[in-house]
C-alpha positions in Angstrom: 46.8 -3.2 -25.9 45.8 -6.5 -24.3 45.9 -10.1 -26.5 46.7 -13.2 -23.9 44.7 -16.1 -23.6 44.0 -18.4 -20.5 43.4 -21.7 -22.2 41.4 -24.5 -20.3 42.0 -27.9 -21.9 40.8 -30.1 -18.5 36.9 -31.6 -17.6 34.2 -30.7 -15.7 31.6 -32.2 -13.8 28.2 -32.1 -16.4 27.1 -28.6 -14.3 30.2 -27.1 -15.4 31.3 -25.5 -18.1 34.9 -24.8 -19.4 35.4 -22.6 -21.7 37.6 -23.2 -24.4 40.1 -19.9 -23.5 39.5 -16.9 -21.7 41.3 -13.7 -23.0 41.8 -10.7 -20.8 41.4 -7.1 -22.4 43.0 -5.1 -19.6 46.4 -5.2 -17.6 45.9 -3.3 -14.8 47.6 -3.5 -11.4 44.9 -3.0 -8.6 46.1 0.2 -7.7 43.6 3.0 -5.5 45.5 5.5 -8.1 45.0 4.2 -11.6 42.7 1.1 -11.0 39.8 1.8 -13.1 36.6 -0.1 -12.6 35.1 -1.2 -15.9 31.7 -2.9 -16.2 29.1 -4.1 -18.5 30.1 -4.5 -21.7 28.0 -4.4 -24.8 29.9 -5.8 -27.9 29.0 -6.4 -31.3 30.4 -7.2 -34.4 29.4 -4.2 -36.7 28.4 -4.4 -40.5 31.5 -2.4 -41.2 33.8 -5.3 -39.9 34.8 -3.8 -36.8 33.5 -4.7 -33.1 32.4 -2.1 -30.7 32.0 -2.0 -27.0 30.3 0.2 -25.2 30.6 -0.3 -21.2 30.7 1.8 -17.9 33.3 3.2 -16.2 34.1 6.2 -13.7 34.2 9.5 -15.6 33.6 12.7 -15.7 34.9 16.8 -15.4 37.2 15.7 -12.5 36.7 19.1 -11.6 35.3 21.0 -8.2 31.5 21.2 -10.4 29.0 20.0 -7.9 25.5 19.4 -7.9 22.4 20.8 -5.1 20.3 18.3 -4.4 17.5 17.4 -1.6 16.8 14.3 -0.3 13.9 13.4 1.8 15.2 12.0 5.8 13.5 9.0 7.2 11.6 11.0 9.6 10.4 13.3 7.0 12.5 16.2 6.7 15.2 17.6 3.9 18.4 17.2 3.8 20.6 19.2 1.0 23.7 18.0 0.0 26.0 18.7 -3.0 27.3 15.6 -5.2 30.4 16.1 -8.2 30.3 15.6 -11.2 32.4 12.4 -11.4 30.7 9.0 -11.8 29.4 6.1 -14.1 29.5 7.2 -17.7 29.2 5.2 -20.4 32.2 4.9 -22.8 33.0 3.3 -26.0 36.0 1.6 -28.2 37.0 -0.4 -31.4 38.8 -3.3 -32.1 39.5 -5.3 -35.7 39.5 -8.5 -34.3 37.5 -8.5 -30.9 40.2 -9.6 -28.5 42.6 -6.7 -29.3 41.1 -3.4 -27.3 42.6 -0.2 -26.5 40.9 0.0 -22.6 44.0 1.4 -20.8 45.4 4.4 -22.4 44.2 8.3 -22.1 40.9 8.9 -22.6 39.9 10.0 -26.3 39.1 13.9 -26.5 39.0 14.6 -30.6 36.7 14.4 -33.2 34.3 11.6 -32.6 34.3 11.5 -36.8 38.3 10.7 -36.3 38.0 8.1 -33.3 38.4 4.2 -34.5 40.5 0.9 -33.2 44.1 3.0 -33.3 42.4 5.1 -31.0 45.5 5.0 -27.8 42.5 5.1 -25.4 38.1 4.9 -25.2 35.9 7.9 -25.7 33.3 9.1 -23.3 30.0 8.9 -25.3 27.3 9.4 -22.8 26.8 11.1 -19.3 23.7 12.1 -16.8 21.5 14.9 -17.9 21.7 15.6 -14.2 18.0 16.7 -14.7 15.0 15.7 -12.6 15.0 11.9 -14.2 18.8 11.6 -14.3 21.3 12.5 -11.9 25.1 11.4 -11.3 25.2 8.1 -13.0 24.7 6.1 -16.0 24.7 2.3 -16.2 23.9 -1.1 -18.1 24.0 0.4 -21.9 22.4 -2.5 -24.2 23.0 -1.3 -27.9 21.4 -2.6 -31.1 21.8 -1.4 -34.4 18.2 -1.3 -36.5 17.9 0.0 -40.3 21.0 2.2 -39.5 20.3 3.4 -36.5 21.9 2.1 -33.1 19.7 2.5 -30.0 21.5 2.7 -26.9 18.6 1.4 -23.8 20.2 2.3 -20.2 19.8 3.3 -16.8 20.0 5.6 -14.9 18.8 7.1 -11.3 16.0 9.6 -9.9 16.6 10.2 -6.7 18.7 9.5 -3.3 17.7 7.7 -0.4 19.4 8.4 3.2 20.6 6.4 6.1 20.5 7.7 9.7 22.1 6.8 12.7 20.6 6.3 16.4 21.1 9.4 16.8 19.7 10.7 13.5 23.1 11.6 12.0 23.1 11.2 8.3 25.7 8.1 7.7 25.1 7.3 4.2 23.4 8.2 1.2 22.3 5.6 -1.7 20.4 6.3 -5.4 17.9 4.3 -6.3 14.7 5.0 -8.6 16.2 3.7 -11.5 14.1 3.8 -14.7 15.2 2.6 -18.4 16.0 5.3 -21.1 17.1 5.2 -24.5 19.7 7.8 -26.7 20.1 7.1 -30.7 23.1 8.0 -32.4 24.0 7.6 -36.2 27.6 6.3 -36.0 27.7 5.0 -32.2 29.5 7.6 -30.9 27.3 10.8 -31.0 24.4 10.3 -28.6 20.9 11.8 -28.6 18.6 11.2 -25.7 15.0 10.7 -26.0 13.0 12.9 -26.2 15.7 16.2 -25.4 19.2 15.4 -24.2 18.7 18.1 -21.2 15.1 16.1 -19.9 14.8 12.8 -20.9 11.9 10.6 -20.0 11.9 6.8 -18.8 10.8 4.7 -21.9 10.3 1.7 -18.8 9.2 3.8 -15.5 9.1 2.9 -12.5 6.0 3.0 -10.2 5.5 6.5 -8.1 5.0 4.7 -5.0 8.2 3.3 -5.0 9.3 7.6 -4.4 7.6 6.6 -1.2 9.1 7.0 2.0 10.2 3.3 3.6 9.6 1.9 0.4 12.4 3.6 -1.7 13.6 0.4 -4.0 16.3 0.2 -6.7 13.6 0.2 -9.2 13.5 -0.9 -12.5 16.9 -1.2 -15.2 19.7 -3.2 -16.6 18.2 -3.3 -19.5 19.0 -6.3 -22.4 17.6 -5.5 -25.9 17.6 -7.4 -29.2 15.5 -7.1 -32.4 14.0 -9.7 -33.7 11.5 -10.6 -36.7 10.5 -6.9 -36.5 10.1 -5.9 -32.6 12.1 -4.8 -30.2 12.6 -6.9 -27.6 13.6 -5.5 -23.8 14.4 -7.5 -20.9 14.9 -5.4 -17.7 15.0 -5.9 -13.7 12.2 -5.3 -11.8 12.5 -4.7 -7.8 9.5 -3.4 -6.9 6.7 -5.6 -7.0 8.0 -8.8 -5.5 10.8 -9.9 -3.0 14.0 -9.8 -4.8 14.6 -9.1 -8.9 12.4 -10.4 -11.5 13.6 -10.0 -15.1 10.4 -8.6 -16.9 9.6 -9.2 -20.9 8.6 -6.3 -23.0 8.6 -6.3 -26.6 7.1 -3.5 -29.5 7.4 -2.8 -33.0 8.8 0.7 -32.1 11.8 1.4 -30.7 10.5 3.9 -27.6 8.2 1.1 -26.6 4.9 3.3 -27.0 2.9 0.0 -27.7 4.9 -1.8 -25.6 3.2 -5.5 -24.5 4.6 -7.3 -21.9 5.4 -11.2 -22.7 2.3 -13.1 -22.1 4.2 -15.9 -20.2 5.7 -16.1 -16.7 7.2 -18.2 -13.9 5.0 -19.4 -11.5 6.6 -20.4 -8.4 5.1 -22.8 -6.1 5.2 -20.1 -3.1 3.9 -16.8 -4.1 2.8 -16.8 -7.7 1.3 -13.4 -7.3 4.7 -12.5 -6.9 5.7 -12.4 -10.0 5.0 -9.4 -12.5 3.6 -9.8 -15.6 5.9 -10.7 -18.2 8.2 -12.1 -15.6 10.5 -14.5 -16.9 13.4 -14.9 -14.7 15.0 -14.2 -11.5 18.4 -11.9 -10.3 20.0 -9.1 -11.5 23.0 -8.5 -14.1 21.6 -11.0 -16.9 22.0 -10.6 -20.5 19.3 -12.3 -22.8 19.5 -13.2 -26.2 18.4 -15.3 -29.3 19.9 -17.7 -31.5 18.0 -20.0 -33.6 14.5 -20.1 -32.5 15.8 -19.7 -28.7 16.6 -17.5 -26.1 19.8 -17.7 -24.0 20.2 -16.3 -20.6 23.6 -15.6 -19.2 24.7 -14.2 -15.4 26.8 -14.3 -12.6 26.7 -16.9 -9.9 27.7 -14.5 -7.5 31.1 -14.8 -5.7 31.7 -18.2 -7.0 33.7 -17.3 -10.2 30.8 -18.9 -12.3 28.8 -17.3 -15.1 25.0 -19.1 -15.2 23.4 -20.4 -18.1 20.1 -20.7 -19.0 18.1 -21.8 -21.5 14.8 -21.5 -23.3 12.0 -22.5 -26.1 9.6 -20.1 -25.2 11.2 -17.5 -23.1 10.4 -18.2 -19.9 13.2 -19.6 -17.9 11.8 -21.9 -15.6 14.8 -23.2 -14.0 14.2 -19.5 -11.5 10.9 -20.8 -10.6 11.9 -21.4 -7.1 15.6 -20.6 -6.7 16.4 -18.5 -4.2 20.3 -17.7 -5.6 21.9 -17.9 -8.8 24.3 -20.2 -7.3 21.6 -22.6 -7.4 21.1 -22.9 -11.3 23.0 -24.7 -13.5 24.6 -25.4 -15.3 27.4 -22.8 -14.8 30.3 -21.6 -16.7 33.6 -21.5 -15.3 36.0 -18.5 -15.7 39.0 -18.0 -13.4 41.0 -14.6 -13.2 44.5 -15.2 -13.9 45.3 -12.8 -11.5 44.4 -15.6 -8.7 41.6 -17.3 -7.0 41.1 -14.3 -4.7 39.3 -12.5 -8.0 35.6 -14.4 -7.6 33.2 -11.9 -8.4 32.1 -11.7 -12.2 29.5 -8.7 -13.2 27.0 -8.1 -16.2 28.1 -10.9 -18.5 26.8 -10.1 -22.3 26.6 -11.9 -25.4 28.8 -10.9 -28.6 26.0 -10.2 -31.0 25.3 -8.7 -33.9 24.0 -5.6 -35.0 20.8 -6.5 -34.3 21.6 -8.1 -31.0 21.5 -11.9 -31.4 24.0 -14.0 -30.4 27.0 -14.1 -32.8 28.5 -17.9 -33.9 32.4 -18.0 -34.9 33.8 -20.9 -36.3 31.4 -22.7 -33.9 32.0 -20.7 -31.0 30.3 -18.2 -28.9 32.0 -15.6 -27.0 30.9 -13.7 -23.8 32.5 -10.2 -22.1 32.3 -9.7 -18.7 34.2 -8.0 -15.8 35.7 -9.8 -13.5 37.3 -8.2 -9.9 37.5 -9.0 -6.0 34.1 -7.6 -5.2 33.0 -4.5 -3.3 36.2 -4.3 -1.2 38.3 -1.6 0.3 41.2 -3.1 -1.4 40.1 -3.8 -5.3 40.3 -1.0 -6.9 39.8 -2.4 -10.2 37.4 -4.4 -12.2 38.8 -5.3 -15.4 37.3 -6.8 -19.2 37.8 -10.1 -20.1 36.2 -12.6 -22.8 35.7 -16.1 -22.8 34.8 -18.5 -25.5 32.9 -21.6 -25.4 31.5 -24.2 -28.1 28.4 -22.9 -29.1 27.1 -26.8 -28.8 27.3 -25.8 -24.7 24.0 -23.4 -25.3 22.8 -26.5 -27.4 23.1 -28.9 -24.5 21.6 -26.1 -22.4 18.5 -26.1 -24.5 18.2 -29.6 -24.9 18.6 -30.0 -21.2 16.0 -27.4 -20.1 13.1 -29.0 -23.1 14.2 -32.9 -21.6 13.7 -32.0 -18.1 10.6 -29.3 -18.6 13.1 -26.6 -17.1 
């Protein structure tokens, strides 16, 4: 049970923001044995009083149940493999205040009816079908709560692409087809999948071709969702169509996105326009987008620089990604240093406390954002851990005013 602040009381330059504390959920020690990595956190505040999380971590049987699969060589041919059932599940907790989490102990195996914030650990709530849409992980869950029901949107992958050596040695294997799903659940903690929980279908699906050999992408996912004056609104990532991510627009008046319209607006870059889906409001990957007032607010990491980015917008096009070619290059930028030391740089899938309905929650005049924070895809990290910062929600303000001033 984790309650410590980091406070920041010093200045920035304009570009940067500090946020007013920064309160880590977890206490582990980066160990290859009981490091767990934790990432992408979707927390509300409930209409029951209580704030729930649901975010991704390692899971499964842990037992010798493997999976056939085939994957199609470079060259053409098959190659069969077997993978374990043990990998990115999505799983779920309570807390009364929001800063006080139960992360680190045992993993929850009773009665979901019986599981709440004395909970000593999280539950497991959702895993792969391991079907012909879904197999061995599950990432990026975005939930929303609408008339009673919470909708969970995720992804997951299709397929696996594989790397050869010289000598046409298989080296490596990598997933990719990802496609956006959606499971419902009555209480947040019993999942349905749509339309069966053994084959469930892409709600956002990406293009056939991308199957193709040579062009096997990472597809479409990391879905954001929010409901708002009576649609549901989707952002997702998009790597198929142009170079790099583009974060598409969809919105619909049903959850399943049947009637689905993409957002009539979109960047146009001064290289390339045809570049850019339609809908395509944004650039990079890991971005959470939500509303507050009128206005959308775009949050993500500035990779490997210990920044979280910040964008703003009237109409929902964020035009400060017209041309950028990194995230590093947007600002402004909010600042959150690990404790643990300045060796911890990399921050993943920063989200929005919202509320049920998925727009950005205001506290006492503050916002408050949960993200993971770790040393990045090296031999030796071992853990990625929760931690949530705080920041005046007059920051977003000046972010707004900022991006109308300069036409941004």
């Amino acid at each position: 049970m984790i309650a410590v602040c980091l406070c920041l009381a010093f200045s920035s330059p304009p570009d940067i923001i500090e946020p007013l504390r920064i309160v880590p959920l977890q206490g582990e020690a980066p160990d290859p044995e009981t490091g767990r990595y934790d990432w992408g956190p979707s927390v509300m505040l409930d209409d029951d009083g209580l704030y729930k999380m649901w975010w991704v971590r390692l899971g499964g049987t842990g037992q010798d149940l493997r999976f056939p699969f085939e994957a199609r060589l470079p060259g053409g041919g098959v190659f069969s493999f077997t993978y374990p059932d043990w990998g990115d599940r999505v799983f779920y907790a309570e807390s009364r205040d929001g800063l006080t989490w139960n992360l680190d102990g045992p993993v929850y195996e009773g009665d979901p009816a019986d599981f709440g914030p004395e909970a000593a650990g999280p539950m497991m709530v959702l895993a792969p079908s391991e079907s012909s849409q879904e197999i061995n992980h599950i990432g990026t869950p975005s939930v929303i709560k609408v008339r009673g029901t919470y909708y969970m949107y995720y992804e997951t992958c299709a397929d696996y692409s594989v790397q050869v050596d010289d000598d046409g040695e298989v080296v490596g294997l990598g997933e990719y087809h990802n496609q956006v799903f959606v499971a419902t659940s009555s209480d947040g903690k019993t999942w349905h999948k749509r339309p069966m929980d053994s084959n469930p279908k892409p709600i956002i699906a990406a293009p056939e071709e991308n199957l193709e050999l040579g062009r096997q992408r990472y597809g479409f996912g990391q879905p954001t969702a929010f409901y708002d004056d009576g649609r549901f609104v989707l952002h997702y990532v998009n790597s198929c169509t142009g170079p790099g991510d583009f974060v598409v627009r969809v919105e619909a008046e049903d959850p399943y996105f049947h009637t689905g319209k993409t957002w009539p607006r979109s960047l146009t870059p001064a290289t390339d326009p045809d570049a850019v889906p339609d809908g395509g409001v944004a650039r990079f990957a890991q971005m959470d987008v939500a509303p507050l007032d009128g206005a959308y607010y775009l949050i993500r990491p500035a990779y490997g620089s210990g920044h979280i980015g910040l964008l703003a917008s009237e109409d929902g096009v964020f035009r400060r990604d017209t041309d950028a070619v990194m995230p590093t290059q947007v600002y402004p930028q909010i600042h959150v240093p690990d404790p643990r030391g300045d060796e911890w740089l990399e921050v993943l899938y920063p989200r929005f406390l919202t509320d049920p309905h998925g727009r950005i929650l205001v506290q006492d005049g503050k916002v408050a954002i949960y993200y993971s924070s770790g040393r990045g895809w090296k031999a030796d990290s071992h853990t990625w851990d929760i931690f949530r910062c705080e920041l005046p929600v007059a920051s977003l303000k000046s972010a707004l005013t900022r991006a109308e001033t300069e036409g941004t």
